[in-house]
N, CA, C and O of each residue as an XYZ file, in Angstrom:
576
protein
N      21.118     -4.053    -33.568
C      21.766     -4.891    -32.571
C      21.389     -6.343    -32.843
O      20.438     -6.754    -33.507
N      22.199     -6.945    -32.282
C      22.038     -8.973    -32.611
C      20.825     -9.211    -32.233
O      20.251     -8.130    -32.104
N      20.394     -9.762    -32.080
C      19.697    -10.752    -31.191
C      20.654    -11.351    -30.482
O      20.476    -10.640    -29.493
N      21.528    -12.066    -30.150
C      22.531    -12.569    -29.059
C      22.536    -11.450    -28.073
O      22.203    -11.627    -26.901
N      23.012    -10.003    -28.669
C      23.063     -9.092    -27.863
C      22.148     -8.466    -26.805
O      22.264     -8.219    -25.605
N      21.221     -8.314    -27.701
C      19.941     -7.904    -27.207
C      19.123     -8.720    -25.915
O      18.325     -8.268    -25.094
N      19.879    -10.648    -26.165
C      19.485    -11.489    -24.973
C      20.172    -10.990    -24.259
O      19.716    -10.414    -23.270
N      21.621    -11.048    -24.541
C      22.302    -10.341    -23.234
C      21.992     -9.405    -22.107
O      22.197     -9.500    -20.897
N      21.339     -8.302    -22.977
C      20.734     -6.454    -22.734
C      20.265     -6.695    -21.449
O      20.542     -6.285    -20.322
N      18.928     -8.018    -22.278
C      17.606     -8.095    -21.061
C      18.605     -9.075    -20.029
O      18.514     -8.583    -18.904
N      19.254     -9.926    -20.012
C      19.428    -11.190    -19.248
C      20.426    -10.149    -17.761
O      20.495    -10.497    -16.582
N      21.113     -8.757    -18.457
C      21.920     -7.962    -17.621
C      20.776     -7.167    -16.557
O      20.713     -7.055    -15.333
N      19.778     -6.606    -17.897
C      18.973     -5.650    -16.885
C      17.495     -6.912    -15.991
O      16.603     -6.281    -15.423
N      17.396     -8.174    -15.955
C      17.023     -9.039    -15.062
C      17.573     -9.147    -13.586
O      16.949     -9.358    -12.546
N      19.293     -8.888    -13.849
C      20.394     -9.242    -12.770
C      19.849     -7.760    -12.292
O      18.963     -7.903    -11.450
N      20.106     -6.488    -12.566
C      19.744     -5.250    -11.923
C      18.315     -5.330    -11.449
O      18.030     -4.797    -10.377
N      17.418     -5.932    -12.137
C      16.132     -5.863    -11.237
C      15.961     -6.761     -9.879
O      15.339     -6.447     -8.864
N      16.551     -7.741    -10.094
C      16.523     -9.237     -9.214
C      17.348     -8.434     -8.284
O      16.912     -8.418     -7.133
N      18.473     -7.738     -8.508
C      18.796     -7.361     -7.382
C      18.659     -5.966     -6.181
O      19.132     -5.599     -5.105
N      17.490     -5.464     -7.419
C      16.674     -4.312     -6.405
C      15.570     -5.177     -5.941
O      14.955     -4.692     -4.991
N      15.169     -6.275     -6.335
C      14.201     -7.030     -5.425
C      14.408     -7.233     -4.131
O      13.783     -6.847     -3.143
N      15.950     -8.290     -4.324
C      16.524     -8.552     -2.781
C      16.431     -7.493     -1.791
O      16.127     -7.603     -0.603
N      16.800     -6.232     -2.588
C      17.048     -5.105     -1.731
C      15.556     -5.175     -0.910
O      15.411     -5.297      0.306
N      14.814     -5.097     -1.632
C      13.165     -4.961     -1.084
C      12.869     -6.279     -0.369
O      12.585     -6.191      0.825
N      12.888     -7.158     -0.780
C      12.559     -8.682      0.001
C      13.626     -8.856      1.812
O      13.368     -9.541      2.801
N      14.794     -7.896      1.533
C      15.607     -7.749      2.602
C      14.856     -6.319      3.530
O      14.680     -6.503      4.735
N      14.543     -5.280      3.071
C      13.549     -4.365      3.870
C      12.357     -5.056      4.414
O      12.084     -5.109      5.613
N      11.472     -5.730      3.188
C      10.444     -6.434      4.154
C      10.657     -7.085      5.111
O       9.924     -7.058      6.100
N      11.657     -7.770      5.016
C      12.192     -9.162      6.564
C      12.338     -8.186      7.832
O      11.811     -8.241      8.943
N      13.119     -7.397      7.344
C      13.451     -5.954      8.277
C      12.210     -5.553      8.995
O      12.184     -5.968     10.153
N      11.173     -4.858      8.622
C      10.257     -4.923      8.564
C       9.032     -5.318      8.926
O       8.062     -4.759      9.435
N       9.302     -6.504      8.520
C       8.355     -7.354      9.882
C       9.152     -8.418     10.997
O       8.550     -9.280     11.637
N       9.912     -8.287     11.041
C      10.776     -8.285     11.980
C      10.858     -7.607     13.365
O      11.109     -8.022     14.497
N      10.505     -6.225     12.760
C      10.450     -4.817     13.837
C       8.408     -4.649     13.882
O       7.811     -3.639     14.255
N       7.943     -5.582     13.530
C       6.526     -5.077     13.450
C       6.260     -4.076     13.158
O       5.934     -3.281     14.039
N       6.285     -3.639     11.660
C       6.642     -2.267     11.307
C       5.794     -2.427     10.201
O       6.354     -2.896      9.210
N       4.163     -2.075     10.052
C       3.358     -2.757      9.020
C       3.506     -0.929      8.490
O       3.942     -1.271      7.391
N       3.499      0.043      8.427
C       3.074      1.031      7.591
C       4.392      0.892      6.420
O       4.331      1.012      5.196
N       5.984      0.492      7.601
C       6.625      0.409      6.547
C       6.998     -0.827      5.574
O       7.869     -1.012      4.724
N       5.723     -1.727      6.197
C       5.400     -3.106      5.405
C       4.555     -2.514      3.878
O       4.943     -2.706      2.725
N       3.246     -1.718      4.348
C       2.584     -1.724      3.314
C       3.880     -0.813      1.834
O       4.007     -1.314      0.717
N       4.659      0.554      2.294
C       4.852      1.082      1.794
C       6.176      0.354      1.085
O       6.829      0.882      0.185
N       6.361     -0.537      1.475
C       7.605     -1.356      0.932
C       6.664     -2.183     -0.243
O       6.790     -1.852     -1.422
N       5.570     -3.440      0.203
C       4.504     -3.825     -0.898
C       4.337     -2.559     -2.089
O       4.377     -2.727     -3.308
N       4.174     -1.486     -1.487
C       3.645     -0.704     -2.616
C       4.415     -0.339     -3.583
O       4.132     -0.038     -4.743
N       5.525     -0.385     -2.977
C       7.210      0.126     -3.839
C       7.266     -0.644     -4.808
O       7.368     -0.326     -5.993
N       7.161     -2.400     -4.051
C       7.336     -2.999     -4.794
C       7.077     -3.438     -5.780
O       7.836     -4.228     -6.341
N       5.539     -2.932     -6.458
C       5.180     -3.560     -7.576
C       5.544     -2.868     -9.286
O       5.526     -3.456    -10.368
N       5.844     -1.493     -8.981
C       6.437     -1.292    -10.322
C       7.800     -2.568    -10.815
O       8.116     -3.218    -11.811
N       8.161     -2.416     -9.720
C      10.040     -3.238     -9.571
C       9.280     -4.673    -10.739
O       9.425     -4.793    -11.956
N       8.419     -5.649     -9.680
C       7.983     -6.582     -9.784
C       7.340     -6.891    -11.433
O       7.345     -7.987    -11.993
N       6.894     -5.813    -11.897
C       6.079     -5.680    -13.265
C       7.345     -5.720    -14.321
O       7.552     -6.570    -15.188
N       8.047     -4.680    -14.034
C       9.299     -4.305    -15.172
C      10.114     -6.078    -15.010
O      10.758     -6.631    -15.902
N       9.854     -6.580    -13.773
C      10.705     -7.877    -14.132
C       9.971     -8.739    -15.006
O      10.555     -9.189    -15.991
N       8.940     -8.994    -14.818
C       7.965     -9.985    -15.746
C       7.953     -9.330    -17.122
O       7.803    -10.053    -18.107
N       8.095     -8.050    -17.258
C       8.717     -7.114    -18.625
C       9.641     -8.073    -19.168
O       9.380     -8.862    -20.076
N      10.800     -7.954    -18.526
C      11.888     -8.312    -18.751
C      11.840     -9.959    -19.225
O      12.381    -10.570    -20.147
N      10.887    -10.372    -18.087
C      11.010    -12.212    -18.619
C       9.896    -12.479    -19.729
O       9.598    -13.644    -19.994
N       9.385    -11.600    -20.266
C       8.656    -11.983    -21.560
C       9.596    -11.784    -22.510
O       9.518    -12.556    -23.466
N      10.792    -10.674    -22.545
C      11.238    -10.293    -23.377
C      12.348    -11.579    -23.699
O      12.729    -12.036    -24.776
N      12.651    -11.909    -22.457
C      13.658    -12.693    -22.188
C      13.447    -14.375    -23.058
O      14.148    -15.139    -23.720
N      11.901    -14.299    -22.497
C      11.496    -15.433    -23.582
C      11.173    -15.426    -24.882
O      11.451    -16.425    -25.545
N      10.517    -14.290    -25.509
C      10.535    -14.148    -26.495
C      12.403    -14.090    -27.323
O      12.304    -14.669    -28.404
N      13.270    -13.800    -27.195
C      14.345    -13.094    -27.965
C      14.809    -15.103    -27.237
O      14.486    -15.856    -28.156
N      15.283    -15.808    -26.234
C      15.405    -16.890    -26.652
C      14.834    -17.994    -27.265
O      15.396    -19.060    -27.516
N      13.335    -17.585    -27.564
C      12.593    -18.427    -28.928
C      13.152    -18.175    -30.046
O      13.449    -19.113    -30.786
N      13.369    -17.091    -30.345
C      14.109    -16.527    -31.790
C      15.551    -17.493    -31.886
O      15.960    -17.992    -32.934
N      16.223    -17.632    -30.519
C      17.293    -17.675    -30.912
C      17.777    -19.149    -30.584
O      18.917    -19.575    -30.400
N      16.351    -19.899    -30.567
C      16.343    -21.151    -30.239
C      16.917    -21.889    -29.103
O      17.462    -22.992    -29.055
N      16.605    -20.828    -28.012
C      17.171    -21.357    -26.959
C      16.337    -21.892    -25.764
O      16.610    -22.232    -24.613
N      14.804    -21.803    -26.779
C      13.502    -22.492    -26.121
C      13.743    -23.827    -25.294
O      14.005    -24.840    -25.944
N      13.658    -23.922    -23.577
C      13.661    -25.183    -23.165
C      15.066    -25.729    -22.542
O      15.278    -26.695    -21.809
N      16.021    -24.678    -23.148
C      17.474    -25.104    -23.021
C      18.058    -24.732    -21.527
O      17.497    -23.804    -20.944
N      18.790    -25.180    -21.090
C      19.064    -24.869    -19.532
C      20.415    -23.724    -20.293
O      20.674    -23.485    -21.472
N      21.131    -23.152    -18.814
C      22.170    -22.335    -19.440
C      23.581    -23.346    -20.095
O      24.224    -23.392    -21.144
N      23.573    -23.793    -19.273
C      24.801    -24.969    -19.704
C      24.272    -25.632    -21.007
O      25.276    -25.989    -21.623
N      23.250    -25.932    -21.650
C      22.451    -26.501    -22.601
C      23.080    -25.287    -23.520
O      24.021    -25.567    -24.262
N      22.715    -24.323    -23.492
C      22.830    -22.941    -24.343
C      24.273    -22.613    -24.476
O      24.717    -22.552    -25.623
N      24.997    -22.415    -23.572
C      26.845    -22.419    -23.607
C      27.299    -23.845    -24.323
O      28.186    -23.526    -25.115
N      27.083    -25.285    -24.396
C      27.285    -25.859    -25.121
C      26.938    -26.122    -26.763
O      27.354    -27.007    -27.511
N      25.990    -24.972    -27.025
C      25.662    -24.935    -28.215
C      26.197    -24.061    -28.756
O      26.161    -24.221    -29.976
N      26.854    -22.901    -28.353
C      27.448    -21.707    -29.246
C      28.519    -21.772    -29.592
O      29.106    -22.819    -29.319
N      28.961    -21.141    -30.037
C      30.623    -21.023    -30.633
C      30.978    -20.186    -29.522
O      30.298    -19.623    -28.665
N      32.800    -20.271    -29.855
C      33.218    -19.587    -28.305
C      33.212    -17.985    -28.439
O      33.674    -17.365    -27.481
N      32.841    -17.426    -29.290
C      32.639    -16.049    -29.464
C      31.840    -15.912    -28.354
O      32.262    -15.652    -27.227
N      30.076    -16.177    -28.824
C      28.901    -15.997    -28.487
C      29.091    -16.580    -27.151
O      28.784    -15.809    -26.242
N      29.570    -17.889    -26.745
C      29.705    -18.758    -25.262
C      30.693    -17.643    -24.448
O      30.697    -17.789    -23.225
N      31.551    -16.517    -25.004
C      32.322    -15.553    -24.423
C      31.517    -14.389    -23.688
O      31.626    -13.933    -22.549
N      30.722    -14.091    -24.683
C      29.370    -12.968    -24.408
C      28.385    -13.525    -23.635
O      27.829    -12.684    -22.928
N      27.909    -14.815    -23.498
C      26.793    -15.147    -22.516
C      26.843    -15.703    -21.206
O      25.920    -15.806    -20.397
N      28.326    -16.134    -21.069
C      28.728    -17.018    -20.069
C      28.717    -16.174    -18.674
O      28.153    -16.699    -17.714
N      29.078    -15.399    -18.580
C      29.020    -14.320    -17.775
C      27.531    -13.865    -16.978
O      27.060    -13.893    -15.841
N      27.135    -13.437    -18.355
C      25.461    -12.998    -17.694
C      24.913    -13.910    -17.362
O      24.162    -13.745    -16.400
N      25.000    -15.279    -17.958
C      23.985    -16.435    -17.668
C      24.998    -16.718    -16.190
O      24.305    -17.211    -15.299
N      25.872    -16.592    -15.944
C      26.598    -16.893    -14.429
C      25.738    -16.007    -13.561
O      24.800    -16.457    -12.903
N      26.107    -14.658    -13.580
C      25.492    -13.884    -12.915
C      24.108    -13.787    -12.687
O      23.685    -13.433    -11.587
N      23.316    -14.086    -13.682
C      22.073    -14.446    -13.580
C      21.673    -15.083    -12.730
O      21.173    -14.372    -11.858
N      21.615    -16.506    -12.437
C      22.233    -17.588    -11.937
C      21.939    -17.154    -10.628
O      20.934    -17.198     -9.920
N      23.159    -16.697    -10.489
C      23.673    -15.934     -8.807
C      22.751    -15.437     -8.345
O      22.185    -15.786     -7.310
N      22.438    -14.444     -9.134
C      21.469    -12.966     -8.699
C      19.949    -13.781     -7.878
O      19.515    -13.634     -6.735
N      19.374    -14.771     -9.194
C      18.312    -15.507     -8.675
C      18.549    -16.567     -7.464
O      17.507    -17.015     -6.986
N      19.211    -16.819     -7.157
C      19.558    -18.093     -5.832
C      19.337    -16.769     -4.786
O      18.472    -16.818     -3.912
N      20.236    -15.550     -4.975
C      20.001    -14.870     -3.975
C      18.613    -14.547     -3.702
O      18.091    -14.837     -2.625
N      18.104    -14.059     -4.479
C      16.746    -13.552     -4.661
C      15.786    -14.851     -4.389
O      14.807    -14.484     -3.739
N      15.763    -15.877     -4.602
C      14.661    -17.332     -3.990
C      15.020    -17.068     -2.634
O      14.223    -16.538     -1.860
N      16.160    -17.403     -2.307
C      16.651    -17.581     -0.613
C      16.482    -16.310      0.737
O      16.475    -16.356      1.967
N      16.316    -14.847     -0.677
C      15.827    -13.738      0.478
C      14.544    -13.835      0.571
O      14.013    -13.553      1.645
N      13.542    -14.377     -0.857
C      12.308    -14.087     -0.580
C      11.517    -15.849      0.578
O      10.604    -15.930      1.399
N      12.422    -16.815      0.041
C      12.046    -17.584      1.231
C      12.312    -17.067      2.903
O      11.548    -17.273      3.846
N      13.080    -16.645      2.920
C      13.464    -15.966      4.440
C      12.502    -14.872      5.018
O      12.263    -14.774      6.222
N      11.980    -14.070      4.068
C      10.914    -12.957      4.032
C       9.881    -13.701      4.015
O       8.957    -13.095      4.557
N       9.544    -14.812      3.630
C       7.921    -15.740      3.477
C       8.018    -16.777      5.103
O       7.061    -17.388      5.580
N       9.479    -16.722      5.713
C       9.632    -17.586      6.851
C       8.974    -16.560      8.315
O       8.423    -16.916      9.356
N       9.355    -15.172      7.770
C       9.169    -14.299      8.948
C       7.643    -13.592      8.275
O       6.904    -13.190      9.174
N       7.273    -13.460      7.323
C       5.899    -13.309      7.541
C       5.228    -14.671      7.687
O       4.075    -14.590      7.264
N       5.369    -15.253      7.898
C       4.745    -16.272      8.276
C       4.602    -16.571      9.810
O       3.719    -17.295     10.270
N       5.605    -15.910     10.584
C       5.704    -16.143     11.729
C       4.660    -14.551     12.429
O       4.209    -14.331     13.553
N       4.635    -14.084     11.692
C       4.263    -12.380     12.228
C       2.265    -13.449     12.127
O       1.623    -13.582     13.169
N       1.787    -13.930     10.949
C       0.531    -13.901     10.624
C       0.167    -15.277     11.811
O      -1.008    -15.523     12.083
N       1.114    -15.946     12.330
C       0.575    -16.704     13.093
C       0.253    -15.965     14.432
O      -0.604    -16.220     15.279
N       1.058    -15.114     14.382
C       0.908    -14.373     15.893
C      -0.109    -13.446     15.937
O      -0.587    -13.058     17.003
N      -0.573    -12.961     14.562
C      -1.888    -12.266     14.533
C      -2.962    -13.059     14.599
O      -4.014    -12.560     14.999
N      -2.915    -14.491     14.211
C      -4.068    -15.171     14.479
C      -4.172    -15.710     15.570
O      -5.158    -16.195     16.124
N      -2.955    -15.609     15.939
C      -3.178    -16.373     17.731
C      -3.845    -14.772     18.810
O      -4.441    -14.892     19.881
N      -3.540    -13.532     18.181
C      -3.926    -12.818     18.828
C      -5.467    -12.323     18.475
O      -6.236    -12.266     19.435
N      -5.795    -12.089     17.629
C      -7.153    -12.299     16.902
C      -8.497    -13.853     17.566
O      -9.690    -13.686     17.820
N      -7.706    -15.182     17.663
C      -8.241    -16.273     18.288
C      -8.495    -15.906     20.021
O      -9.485    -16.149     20.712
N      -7.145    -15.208     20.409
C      -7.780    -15.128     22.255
C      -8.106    -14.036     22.190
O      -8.326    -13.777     23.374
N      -8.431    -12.622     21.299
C      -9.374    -11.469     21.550
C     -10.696    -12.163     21.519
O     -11.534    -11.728     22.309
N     -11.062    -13.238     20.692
C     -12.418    -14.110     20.414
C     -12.789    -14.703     21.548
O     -13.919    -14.546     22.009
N     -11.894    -15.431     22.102
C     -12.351    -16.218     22.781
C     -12.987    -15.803     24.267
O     -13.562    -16.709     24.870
N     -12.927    -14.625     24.828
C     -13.512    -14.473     25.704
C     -14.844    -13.772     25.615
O     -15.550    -13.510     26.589
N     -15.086    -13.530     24.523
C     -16.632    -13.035     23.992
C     -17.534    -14.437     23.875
O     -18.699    -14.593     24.241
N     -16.509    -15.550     23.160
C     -17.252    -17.043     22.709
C     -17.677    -17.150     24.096
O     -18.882    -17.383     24.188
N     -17.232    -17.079     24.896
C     -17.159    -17.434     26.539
C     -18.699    -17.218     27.237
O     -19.702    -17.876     27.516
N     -18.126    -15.701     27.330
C     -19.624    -15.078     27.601
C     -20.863    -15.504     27.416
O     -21.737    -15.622     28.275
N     -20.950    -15.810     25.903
C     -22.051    -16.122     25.396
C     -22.163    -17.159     25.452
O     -23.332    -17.434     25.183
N     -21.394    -18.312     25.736
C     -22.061    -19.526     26.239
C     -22.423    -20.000     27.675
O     -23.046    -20.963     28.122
N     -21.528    -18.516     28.430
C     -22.108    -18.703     29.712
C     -22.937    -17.850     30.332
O     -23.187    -17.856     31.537
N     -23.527    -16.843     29.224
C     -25.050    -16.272     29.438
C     -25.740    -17.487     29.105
O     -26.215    -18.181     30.004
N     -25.838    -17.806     27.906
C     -26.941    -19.146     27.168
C     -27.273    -20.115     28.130
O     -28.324    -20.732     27.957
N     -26.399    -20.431     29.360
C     -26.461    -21.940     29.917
C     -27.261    -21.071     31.283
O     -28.238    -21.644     31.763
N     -26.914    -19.929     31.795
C     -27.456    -18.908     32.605
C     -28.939    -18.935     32.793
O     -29.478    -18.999     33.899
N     -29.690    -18.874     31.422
C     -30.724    -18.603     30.863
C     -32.055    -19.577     31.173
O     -33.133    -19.341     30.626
């Protein structure tokens, strides 16, 4: 197989992983949303094969565009350099690509907006379980 091709292979099976991510980054929101930590942890746990095979994928991804000198190059950088054969075969995946990742930043920011909101409410609940023990003990000490 090419090397052109072979970028393709990985740049297709990136779009299939990125978009079983969302799937997962959209359960977690779910998730803690519903204060639903067992099916928080078991979603984390799901998630890390997913998460590994992608960083798989983006070594491969970088390695096969070093070969093919596409080190550094944006996609539009890379479609202006090929002939329209090859710009026929990549234009597509590098679109979809593209896509797949905007979705995937914007679910996992939305999932980092609502755990973020869940961990403040554990520390605000964690801070007033404290505070009436801090209490005590400064109003035994002054007692004394």
């Amino acid at each position: 197989m090419s090397l052109l091709k072979e970028f393709c292979n990985v740049l297709k099976e990136q779009c299939s992983c990125a978009s079983e991510l969302i799937q997962l980054e959209e359960a977690l929101s779910s998730a803690a949303s519903k204060k639903d930590p067992e099916t928080l942890d078991r979603l984390v746990k799901n998630s890390q094969p997913q998460l590994m095979n992608f960083r798989g994928l983006e070594i491969k991804r970088t390695r096969l565009a070093s070969s093919l000198g596409y080190t550094g190059k944006t996609a539009s950088q890379i479609l202006s350099s090929v002939n329209a054969d090859e710009k026929a075969l990549l234009a597509p995946v590098l679109s979809d690509l593209s896509d797949v990742l905007d979705r995937l930043q914007k679910s996992q920011e939305s999932s980092d907006r609502i755990m973020q909101v869940r961990l403040s409410e554990i520390q605000e609940m964690l801070h007033n379980a404290d505070a009436p023990v801090k209490q005590d003990r400064i109003h035994t000490n002054t007692l004394a």
